[in-house]
N, C-alpha and C positions, 0 to 999 in steps of 0.2 A: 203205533207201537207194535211190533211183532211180538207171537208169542209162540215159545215151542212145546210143541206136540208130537210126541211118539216119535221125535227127534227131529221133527220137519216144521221148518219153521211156518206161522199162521199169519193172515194178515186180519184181526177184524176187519178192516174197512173193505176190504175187498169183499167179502163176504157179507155185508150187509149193502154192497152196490150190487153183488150180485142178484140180494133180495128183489131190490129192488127193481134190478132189468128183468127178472124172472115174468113180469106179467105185463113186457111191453118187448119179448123178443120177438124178431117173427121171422120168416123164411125168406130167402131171397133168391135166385135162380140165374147164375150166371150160364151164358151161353156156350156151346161150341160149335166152332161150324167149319165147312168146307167152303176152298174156293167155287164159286162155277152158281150158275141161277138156281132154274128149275122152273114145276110148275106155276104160272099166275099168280096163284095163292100161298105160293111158298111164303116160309117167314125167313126173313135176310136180313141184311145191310147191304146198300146199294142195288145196284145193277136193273132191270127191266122193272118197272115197277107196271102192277097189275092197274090196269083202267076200265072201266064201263064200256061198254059196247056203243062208239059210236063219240064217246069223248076223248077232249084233249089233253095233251099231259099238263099238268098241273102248271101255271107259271106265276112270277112274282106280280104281287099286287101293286110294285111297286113301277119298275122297269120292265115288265110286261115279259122278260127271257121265261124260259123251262127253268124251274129249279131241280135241283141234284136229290134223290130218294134218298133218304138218312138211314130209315128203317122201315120194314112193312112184316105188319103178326099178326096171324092167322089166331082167330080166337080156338078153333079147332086143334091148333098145335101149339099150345100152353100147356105147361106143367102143371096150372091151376085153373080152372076154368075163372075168369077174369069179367070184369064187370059188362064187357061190353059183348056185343055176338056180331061177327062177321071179320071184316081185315080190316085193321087199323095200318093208315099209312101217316108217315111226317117226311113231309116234302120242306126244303130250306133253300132261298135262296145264296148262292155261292158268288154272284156278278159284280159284288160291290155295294149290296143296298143295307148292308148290317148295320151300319151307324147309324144313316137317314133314316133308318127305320124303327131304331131299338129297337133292333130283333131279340135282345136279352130279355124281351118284355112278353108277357102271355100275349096271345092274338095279333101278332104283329105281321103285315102286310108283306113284308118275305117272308111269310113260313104258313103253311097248311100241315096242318093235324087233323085227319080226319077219320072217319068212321064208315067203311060199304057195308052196308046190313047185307045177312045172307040170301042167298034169291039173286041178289046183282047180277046181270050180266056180264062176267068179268073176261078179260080175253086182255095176254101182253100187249103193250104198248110195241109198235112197229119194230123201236126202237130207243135209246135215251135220247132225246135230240140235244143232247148237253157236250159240246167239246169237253174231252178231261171228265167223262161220268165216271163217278165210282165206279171200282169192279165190284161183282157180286160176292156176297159171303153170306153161302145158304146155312141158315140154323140148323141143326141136325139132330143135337140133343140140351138137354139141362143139366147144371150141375147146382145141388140143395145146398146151401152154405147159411148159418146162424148169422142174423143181422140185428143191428142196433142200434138207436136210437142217439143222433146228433146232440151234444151236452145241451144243446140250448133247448131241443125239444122233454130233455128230462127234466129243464128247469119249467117248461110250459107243465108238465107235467106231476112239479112238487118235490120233485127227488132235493133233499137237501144239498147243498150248495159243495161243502165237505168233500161227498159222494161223487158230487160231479166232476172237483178236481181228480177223481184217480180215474174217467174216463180217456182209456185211449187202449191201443191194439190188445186183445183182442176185444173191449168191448165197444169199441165205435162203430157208426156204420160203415159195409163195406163199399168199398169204392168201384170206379170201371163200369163197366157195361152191367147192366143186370133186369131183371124182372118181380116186381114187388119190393118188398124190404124195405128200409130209411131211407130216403134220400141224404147221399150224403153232400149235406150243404158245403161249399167252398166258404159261404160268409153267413149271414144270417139266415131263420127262416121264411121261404117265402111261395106259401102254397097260394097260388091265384084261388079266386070266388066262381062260382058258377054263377054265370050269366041266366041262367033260369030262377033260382032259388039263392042266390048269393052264401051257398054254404060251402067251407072248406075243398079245394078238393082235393084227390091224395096220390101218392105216386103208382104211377102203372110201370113206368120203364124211365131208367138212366141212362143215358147216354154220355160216354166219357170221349174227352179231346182225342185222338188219334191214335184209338183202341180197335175198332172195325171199320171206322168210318175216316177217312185220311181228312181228317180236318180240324182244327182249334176255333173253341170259342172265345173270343177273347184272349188272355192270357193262362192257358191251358184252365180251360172251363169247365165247366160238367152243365149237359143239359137236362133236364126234366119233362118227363111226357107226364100229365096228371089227369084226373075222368073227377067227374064227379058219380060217387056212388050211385044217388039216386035218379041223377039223370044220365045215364052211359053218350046219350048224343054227343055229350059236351066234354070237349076234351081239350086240353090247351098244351101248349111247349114254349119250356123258359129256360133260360142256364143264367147263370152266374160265375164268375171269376174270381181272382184277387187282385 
């Protein structure tokens, strides 16, 4: 029921969803960037991705090629300092091994997610040895945007049911590329476990289908980079579809 007020119409129910997102918003950090690399430890999509001194570029576990760099961030050029210290890279196979592999799945043998602690000896890769590599799209800056919580995580969370039918723009989470925030789920929730201590883990970075990175997961997917808090080693990458 609407009610008016000082001639503007009110919605309780909106106002007591709002209550309720009040102490499960959180911040999210979409990118912007320019064409073209940069230093090693630049933060991107695509293009030269930074390696250790002395190692090879990353390739599928499966079909043995070079995979394609998805993304690479520098914990030093975050807008929030972020659970992990050093460069996180996610390397994906592009060859064909996606099915064979459920690559839609955490820890899947086309794809590396990983973690260089700082100290690494890091120095570009010669080259992409990848026919068709990405080009590069260096991060530049952050833009702070209010993010929110997918209905089914407000349902994990107790929000009554009512409530959660009036979720949607602007209180859903946001979509596309971003840093922190909700993941915004395509289908259900599905935060993988830490392989050390089997606890929750949560989103560090989204990754959206053909937003910086020229590629679809599935049927316009959305990927998830996730860490687990208490152990930053451990980092996995999953997407989902419809």
């Amino acid at each position: 029921m609407m009610i008016e007020t000082c001639g503007e119409l009110f919605d309780p129910a909106i106002a007591d969803l709002l209550d309720a997102l009040e102490g499960v918003t959180r911040t999210a950090w979409k990118p912007v960037t320019l064409d073209g690399d940069g230093p090693a430890d630049a933060s991107k999509f695509g293009g030269i991705a930074a390696v250790v001194a002395g190692e090879s570029w990353p390739a599928c576990g499966r079909c043995g090629e070079p995979m394609q760099l998805f993304v690479q961030l520098s914990s030093s050029a975050l807008p929030v300092a972020p659970p992990f210290a050093g460069l996180l890279q996610l390397f994906y196979c592009t060859s064909g091994c996606e099915e064979a592999c459920d690559a839609w799945a955490p820890h899947a043998p086309s794809t590396s997610v990983r973690v260089l602690p700082p100290g690494s000896p890091l120095q570009p890769a010669a080259r992409a040895p990848i026919p068709g590599a990405f080009p590069a799209r260096r991060i530049v800056s952050w833009i702070a945007v209010e993010d929110h919580p997918h209905w089914a995580e407000l349902e994990r969370a107790g929000v009554p049911g009512h409530l959660r039918e009036d979720v949607s723009e602007p209180y859903s989470p946001v979509e596309g590329d971003k840093y922190l925030g909700w993941p915004a789920w395509v289908q259900r929730v599905e935060y993988p476990s830490c392989r050390t201590c089997g606890a929750e883990m949560t989103l560090l970075f989204q990754l959206a289908s053909e937003e910086h990175v020229p590629y679809t997961f599935g049927d316009a997917g959305t990927g998830y980079v996730t860490i687990c808090p208490g152990h930053p080693h451990e980092v996995a990458f999953s997407w989902n579809c419809l």
